[in-house]
C-alpha positions as CSV (number, residue, x, y, z in Angstrom):
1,X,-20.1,65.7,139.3
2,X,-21.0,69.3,139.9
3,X,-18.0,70.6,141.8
4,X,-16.4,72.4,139.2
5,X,-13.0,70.7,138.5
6,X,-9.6,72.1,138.5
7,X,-8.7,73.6,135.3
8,X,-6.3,76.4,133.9
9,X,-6.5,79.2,131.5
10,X,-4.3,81.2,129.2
11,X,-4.8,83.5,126.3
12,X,-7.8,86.0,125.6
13,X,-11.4,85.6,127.3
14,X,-13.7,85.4,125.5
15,X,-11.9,84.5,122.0
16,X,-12.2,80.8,120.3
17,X,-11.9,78.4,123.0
18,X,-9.3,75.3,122.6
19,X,-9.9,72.6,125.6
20,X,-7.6,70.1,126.3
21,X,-8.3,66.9,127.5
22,X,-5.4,64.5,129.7
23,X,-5.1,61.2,129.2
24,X,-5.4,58.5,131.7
25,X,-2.4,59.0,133.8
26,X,-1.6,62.7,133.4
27,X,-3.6,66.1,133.8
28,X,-3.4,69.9,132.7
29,X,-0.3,70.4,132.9
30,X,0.7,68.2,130.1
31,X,-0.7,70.7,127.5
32,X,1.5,74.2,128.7
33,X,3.5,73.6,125.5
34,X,-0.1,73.8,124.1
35,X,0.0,77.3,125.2
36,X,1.6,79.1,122.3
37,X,-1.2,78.1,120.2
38,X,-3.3,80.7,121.8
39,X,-0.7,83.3,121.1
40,X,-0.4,82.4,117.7
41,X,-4.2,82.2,116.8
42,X,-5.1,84.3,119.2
43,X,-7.2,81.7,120.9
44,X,-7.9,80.5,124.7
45,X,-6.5,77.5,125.6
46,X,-8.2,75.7,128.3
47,X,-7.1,72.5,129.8
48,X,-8.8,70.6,132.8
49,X,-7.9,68.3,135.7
50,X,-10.7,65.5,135.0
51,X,-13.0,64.9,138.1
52,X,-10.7,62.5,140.3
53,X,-7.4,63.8,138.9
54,X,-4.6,66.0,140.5
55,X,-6.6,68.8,141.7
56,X,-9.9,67.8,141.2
57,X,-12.1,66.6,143.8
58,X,-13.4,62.5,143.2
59,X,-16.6,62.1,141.7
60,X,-19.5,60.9,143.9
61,X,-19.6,57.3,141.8
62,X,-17.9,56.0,139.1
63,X,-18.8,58.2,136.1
64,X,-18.2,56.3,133.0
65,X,-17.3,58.1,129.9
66,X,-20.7,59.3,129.5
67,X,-19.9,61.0,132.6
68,X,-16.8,62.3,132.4
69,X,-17.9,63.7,128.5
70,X,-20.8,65.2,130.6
71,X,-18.8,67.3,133.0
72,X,-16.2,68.4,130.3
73,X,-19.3,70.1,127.9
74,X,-20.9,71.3,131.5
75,X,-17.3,73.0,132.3
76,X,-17.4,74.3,128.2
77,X,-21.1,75.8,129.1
78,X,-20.2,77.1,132.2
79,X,-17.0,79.2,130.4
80,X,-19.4,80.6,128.7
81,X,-18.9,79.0,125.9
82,X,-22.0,77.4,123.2
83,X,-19.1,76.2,120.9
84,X,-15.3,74.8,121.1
85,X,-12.5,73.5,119.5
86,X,-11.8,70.1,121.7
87,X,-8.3,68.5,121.6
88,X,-8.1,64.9,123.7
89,X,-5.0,62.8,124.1
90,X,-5.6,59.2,124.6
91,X,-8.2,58.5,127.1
92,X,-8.9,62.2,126.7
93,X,-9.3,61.5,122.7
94,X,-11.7,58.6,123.3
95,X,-13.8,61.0,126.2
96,X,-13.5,64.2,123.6
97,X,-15.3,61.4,120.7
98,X,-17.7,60.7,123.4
99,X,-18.4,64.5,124.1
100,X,-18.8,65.2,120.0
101,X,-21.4,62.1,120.0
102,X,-23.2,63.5,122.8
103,X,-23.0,67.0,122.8
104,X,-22.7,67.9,118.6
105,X,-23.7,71.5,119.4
106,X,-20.8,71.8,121.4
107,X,-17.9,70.5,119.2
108,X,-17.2,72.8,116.6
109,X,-14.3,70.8,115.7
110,X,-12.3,67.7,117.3
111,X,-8.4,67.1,117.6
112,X,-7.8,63.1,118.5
113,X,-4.2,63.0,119.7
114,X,-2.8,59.5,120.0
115,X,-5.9,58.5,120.6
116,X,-8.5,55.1,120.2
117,X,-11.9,53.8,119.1
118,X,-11.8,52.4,123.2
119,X,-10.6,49.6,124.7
120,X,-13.8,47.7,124.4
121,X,-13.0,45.7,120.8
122,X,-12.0,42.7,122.6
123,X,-12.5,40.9,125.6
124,X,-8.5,40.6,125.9
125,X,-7.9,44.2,125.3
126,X,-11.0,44.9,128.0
127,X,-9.3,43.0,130.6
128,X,-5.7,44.1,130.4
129,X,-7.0,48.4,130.6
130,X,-9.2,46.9,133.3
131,X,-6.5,45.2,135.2
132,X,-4.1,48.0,135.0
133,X,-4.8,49.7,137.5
134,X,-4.4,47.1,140.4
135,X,-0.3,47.8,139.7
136,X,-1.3,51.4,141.3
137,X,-2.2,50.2,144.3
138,X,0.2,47.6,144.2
139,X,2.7,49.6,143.1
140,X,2.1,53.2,144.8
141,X,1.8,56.4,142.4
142,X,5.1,57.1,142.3
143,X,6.8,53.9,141.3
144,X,4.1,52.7,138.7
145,X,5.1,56.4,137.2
146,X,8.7,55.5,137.1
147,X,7.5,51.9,135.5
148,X,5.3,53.5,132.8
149,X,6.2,56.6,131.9
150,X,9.1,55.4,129.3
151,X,6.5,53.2,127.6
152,X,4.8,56.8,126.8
153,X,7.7,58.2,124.6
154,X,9.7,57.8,122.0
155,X,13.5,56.2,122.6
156,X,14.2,59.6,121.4
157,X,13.0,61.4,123.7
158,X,14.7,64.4,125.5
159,X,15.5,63.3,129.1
160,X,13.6,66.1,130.6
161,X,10.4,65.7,128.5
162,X,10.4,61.7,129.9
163,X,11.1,63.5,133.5
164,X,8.1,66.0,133.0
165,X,5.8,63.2,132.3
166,X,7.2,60.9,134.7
167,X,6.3,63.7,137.8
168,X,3.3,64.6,136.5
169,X,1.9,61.3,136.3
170,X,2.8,60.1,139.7
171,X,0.8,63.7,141.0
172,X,-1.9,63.1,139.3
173,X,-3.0,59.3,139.3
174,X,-5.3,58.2,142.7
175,X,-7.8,55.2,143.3
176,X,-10.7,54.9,142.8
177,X,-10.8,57.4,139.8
178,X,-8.1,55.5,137.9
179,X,-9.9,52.6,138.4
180,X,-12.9,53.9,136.9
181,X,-11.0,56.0,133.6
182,X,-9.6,52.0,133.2
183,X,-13.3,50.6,133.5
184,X,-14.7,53.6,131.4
185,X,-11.6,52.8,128.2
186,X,-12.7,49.0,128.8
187,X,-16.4,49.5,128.1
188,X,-15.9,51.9,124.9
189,X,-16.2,50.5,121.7
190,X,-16.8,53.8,119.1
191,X,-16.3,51.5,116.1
192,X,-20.1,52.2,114.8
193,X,-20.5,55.2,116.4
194,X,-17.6,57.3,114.2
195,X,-20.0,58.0,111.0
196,X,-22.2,60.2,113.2
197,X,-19.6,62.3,114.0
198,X,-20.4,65.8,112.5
199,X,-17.4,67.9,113.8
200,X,-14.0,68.5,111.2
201,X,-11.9,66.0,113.0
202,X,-8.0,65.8,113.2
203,X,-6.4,62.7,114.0
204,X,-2.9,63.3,115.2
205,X,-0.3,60.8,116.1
206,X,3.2,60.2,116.9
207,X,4.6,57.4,114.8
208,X,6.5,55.6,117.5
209,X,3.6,55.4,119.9
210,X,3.9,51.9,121.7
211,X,0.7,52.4,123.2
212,X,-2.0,53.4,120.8
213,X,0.1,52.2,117.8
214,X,-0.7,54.6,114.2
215,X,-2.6,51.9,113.2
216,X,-5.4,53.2,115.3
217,X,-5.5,56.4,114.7
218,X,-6.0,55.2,111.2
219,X,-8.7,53.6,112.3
220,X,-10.2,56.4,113.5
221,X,-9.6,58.9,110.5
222,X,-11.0,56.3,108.2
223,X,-14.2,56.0,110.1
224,X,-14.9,59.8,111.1
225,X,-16.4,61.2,107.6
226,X,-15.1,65.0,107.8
227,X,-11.2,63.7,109.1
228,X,-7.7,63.9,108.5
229,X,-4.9,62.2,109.3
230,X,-1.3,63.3,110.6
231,X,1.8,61.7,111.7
232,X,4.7,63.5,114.2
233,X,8.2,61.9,113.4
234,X,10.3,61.0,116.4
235,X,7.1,61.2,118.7
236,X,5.6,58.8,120.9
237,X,2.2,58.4,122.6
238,X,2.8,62.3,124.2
239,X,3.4,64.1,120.7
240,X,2.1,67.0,122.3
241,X,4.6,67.2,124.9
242,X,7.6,65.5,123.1
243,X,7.4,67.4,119.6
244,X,5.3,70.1,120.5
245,X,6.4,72.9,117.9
246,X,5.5,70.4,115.2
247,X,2.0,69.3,117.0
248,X,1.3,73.0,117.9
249,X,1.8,73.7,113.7
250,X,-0.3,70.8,112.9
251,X,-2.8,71.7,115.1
252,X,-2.9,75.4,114.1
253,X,-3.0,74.6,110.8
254,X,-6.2,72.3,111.0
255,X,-8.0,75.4,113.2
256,X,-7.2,78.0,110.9
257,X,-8.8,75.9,108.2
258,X,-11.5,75.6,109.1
259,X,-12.2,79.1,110.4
């Protein structure tokens, strides 16, 4: 994966870099609320298109999340950055633990949004991410978008936020790359892998996500030493999109603190 993928920019070059990390069936876009954080701290926010999403070509082969950790920190580098704040939203939380584990030097601190240990801690939970994607090709972007996307918010949610995610999931999502991010959540266990994260770690979630329930984010602050835990009310598995003043505070907050 050496193409450089698709990825946006806003705020000040060269200042304290924030990249943002999709999850499974979504891509940049989902993190422009994200962008008033950079005003606000005075920051950069970056966020990618992961190789085989949206506008990023296909990888070569099926990357596994070593390799999709690999070409986030070789994007990083190539921004001309040595260190970065990294926030990851469900498959893009479980890829940004992967990325700490792998490339400590890199991480200055972690933000786990709705996120996962993987979806390796049980044969049955393997299978079903595994198996997911078949309903994309069965299904066509565009429909499975309009099947899942209300499974990603809360019942609260604003009508146009469940529209937003709805369109950008059916323009991103493609086979074989969605195959692959399924494989690459299905064959990640972090469980024993958590105390050897170094980075200050926030665990963020909404408390009416149906799909990575609280419970493990929990799981995740109580194994990552340096960690703390927050909850957004009236948010589902897209806090970041759905109650994004509150997320953008939180988030803020936790960078400011550990300036």
């Amino acid at each position: 994966m050496h193409e450089m993928p698709f990825y946006w920019s806003y705020g000040l070059e060269g200042s304290n870099l924030l990249f943002c990390m999709h999850g499974i069936g979504s891509c940049a876009d989902a993190f422009l609320p994200q962008r008033e954080i950079a005003d606000h701290l005075n920051c950069r926010v970056v966020a990618w298109d992961a190789p085989g999403y949206r506008y990023s070509a296909d990888p070569a082969h099926e990357p596994g999340i070593d390799g999709w950790a690999d070409a986030a920190a070789d994007l990083i580098r190539r921004l001309g950055y040595e260190r970065s704040t990294v926030l990851g939203v469900s498959w893009g939380g479980v890829t940004a633990t992967r990325l700490a584990l792998r490339h400590p030097d890199l991480v200055e601190a972690l933000i786990l949004a709705d996120s996962s240990v993987g979806s390796g801690t049980s044969s049955k939970n393997a299978e079903a991410m595994r198996s997911r994607a078949s309903t994309l090709t069965d299904l066509g972007a565009a429909e499975f978008a309009k099947q899942r996307a209300p499974l990603l918010v809360s019942e609260k949610t604003e009508p146009e936020v469940l529209e937003d995610v709805q369109r950008l999931f059916a323009d991103s999502v493609r086979m074989p790359s969605y195959q692959w991010a399924c494989n690459s959540m299905a064959d990640t266990d972090h469980r024993d892998s958590l105390l050897s994260i170094e980075a200050p770690t926030l665990v963020i979630c909404g408390e009416e996500d149906r799909v990575t329930p609280p419970k493990l984010s929990a799981q995740l602050a109580e194994g990552i030493p340096n960690s703390r835990l927050v909850h957004i009310e009236d948010a589902g598995h897209l806090a970041n999109q759905e109650k994004f003043e509150n997320f953008n505070r939180e988030v803020s907050n936790f960078i400011q603190s550990i300036d």
